[in-house]
N, C-alpha and C positions, 0 to 999 in steps of 0.2 A: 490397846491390847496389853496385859498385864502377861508378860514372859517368864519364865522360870529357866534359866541359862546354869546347868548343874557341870563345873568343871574343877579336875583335879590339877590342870596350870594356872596358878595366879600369884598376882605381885607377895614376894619378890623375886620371885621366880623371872627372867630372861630370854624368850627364845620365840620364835617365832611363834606356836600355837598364842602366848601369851599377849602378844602384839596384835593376832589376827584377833580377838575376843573384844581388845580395848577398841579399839578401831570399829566393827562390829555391832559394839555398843553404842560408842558414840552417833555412828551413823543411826542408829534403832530412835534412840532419845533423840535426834533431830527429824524423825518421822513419826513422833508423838507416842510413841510405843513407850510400856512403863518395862524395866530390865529387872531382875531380882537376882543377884548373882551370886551363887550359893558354891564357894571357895573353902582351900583349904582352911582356910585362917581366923574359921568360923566354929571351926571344931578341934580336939587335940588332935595332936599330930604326932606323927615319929617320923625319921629320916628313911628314904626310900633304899633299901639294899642294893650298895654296887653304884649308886648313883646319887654323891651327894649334891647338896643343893635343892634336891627336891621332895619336901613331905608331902607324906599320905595320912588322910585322917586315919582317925583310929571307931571302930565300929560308931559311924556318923549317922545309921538308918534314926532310930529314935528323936535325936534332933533335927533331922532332917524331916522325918513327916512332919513334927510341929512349925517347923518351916514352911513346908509345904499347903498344909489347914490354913495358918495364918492368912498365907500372901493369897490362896482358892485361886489360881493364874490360870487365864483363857490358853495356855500351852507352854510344853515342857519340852527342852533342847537340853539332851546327855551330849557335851560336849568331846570329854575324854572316858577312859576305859579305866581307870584307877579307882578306889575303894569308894569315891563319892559316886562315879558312876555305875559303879554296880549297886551300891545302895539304893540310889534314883530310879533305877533299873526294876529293883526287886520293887518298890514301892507304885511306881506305876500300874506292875502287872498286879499286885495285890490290890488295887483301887479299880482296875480296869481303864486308867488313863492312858490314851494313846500319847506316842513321846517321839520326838524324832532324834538321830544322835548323826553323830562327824567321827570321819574317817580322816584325822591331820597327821599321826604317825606312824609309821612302820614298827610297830615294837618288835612284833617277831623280828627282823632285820636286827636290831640294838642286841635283844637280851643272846641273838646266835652270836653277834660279837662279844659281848660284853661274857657272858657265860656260859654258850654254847649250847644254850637250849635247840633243840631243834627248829626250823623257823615251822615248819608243817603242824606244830605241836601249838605254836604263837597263833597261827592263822583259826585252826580249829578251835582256840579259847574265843579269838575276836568274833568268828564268824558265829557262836552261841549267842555274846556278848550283844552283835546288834539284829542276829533275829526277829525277836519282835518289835524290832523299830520301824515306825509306819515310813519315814525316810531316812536312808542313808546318805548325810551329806561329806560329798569326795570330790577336793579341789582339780582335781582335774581329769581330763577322758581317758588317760593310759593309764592311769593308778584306778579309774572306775573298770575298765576292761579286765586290767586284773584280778580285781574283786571279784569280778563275774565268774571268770573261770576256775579263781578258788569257789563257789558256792555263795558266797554273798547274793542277796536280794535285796529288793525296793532301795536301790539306786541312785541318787538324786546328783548331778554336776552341780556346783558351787564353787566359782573362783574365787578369789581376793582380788585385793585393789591395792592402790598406795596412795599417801597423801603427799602430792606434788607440790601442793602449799607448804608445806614444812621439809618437803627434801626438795629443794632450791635447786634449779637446773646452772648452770656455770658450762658456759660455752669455752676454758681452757681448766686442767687441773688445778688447784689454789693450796696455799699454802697452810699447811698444817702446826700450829704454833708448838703443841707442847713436845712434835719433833725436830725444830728446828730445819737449815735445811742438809736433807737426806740426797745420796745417790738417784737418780732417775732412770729408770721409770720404776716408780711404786707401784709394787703390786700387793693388792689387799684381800683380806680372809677376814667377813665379820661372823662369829654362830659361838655356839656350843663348841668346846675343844676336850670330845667324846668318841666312843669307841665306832659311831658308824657315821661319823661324820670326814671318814676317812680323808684328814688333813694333813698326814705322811705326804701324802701325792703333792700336796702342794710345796710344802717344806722340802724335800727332796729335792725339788727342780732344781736345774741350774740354771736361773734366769739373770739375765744384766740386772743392777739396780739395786734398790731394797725390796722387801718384804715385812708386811705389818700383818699382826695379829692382833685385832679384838674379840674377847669374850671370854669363857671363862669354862670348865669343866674338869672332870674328873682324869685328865690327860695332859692336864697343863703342867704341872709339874716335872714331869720326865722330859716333855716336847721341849721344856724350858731348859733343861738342861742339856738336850740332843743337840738344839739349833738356837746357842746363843747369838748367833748373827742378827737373829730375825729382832723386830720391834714388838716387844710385847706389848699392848697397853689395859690387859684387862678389861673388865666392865665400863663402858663409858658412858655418862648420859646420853639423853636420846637428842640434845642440842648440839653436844660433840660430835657426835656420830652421823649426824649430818653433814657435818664441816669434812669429816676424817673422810666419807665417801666422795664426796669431791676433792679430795684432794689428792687420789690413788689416779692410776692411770689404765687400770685394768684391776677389774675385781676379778676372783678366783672362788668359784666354787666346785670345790674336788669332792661331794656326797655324792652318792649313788643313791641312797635312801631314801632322801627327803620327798613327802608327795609332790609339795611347789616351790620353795625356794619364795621364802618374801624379799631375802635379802637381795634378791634378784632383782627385785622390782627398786629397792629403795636405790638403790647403787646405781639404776641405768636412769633414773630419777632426776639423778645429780648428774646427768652426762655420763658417768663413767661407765665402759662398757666392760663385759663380761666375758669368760670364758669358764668351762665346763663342759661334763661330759652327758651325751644324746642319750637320755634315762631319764624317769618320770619325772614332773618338775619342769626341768629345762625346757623340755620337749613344746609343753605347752606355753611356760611364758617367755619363751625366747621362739620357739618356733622358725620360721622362715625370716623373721623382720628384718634381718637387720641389727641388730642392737647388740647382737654379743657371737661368739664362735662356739659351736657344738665339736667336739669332736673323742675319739676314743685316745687321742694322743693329749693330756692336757697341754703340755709342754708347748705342742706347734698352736691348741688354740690358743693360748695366752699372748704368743709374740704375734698371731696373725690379729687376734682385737684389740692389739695396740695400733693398728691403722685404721680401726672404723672409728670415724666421725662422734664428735658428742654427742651431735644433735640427732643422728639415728639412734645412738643408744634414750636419748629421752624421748623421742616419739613413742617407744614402745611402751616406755613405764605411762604416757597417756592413756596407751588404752585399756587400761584396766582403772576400773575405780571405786573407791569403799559403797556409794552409794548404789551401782548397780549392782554390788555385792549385796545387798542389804536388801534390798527390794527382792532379789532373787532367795537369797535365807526365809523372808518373808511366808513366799510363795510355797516353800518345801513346810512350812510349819503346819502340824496337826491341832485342829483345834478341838480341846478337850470337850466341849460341849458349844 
């Protein structure tokens, strides 16, 4: 099958959508599927208002059909919501190509932080946006429920996975070289350091120990100067970042937002477990297991999963995996003829 994968996250871009797509792919090309993947970086670009770091093409419809002719692709996956996806969008329905598209962010959520748009005003642009999509695919059942009851249709569940081969499980925490050694117990925050990634909760605490931050965003600056205790380290490769989640003793994810939280998955990977608060995302990949602490207090989840086990928190990152993600994507795809 020759795919047409139209998204406005891609390298150098950082952040989870971006990781689920490469992963995604990978697995597609190891099940013989040809991927065409039609990126910003493909067309001009300008920087996104309010959010740097990330461009949006600039009227890409034109180049994009001839993209399109060229590659003649047995089906077409609108990834995100941003100017290539609407492009892909209008270009569909003027061919009469059926398309399917993903539901991986919350924007209404972002831009009422970030600018105070209404979130009601966000939902009503999305919910046009993937109307005529023959599937909506949305990582999990409590962000798919939601949908529902704002008016979204044609539905589709679609997890994520993680690759347990490259995030290395470590039965005790290990030592993180380019911090030397630190206070214990580390507690870590890998994402976006952005306005609904609501990471105050976590910096606030008053936990024993250190605290480390990886990543990068439109928040870092001031956070950096609020909480210079904390360990900043920026953007890390994806070989460090490995090493760095084993080497934390509790990961920390203070979003409400996020549909799934992959960081979730890579972190309990490596043994280390989790705490966060009971909202979409967590819900589903932490659920009942074991492997991390849900609670509306982050405070008391944090010091209660520093008593669970490595080894539950890495059973869980087992059961999810790129491959049954991928066979399930598969499934949800319309074929254009």
């Amino acid at each position: 099958m020759r795919l047409a994968l139209i998204t406005d996250a891609w390298h150098p871009q950082v952040n989870g959508v971006v990781t689920t797509l490469i992963e995604l792919v990978k697995e597609l090309e190891k099940l013989n599927h040809s991927v065409k993947i039609i990126h910003p970086n493909l067309f001009s670009t300008r920087p996104c208002p309010g959010y740097p770091g990330i461009d949006l093409a600039i009227r890409p419809k034109k180049e994009m059909s001839q993209i399109l002719k060229t590659l003649s692709p047995d089906a077409i996956h609108i990834a995100t919501e941003g100017s290539l996806g609407w492009a892909a969008r209008s270009l569909c329905l003027q061919s009469g190509w059926p398309f399917t598209s993903a539901f991986h962010t919350k924007f209404p959520e972002i831009f009422n932080a970030s600018v105070k748009v209404p979130v009601s005003w966000g939902y009503a642009l999305l919910r046009r946006f993937h109307q005529p999509s023959a599937g909506v695919m949305v990582p999990t059942q409590s962000v798919l429920s939601g949908l529902q009851k704002r008016g979204f249709q044609n539905l589709k569940p679609w997890t994520h996975g993680v690759d347990t081969d490259l995030f290395k499980y470590h039965t005790r925490s290990i030592f993180f070289p380019t911090l030397g050694t630190i206070p214990r117990p580390v507690a870590l925050y890998v994402g976006r350091i952005s306005y609904e990634k609501n990471i105050e909760a976590f910096l606030e605490m008053d936990l024993p120990g250190s605290k480390i931050v990886s990543g990068a965003g439109p928040l870092e600056k001031q956070l950096r100067q609020r909480f210079p205790e904390v360990y900043w380290l920026g953007i890390l490769p994806r070989n460090e970042l490995v090493t760095l989640y084993a080497s934390a003793d509790v990961f920390v994810f203070p979003s409400k937002a996020d549909t799934f939280g992959l960081v979730l998955l890579e972190a309990m990977a490596t043994g280390t477990p989790v705490a966060c608060y009971p909202v979409d995302g967590p819900l589903e990949v932490i659920g009942n297991s074991g492997g991390g602490i849900m609670s509306n207090d982050l405070e008391d989840a944090v010091l209660k999963a520093l008593q669970i086990s490595r080894e539950e928190a890495r059973a869980r990152a087992e059961a999810f995996s790129w491959y049954a993600a991928a066979k399930n994507f598969i499934d949800h795809l319309e074929p254009i003829r």
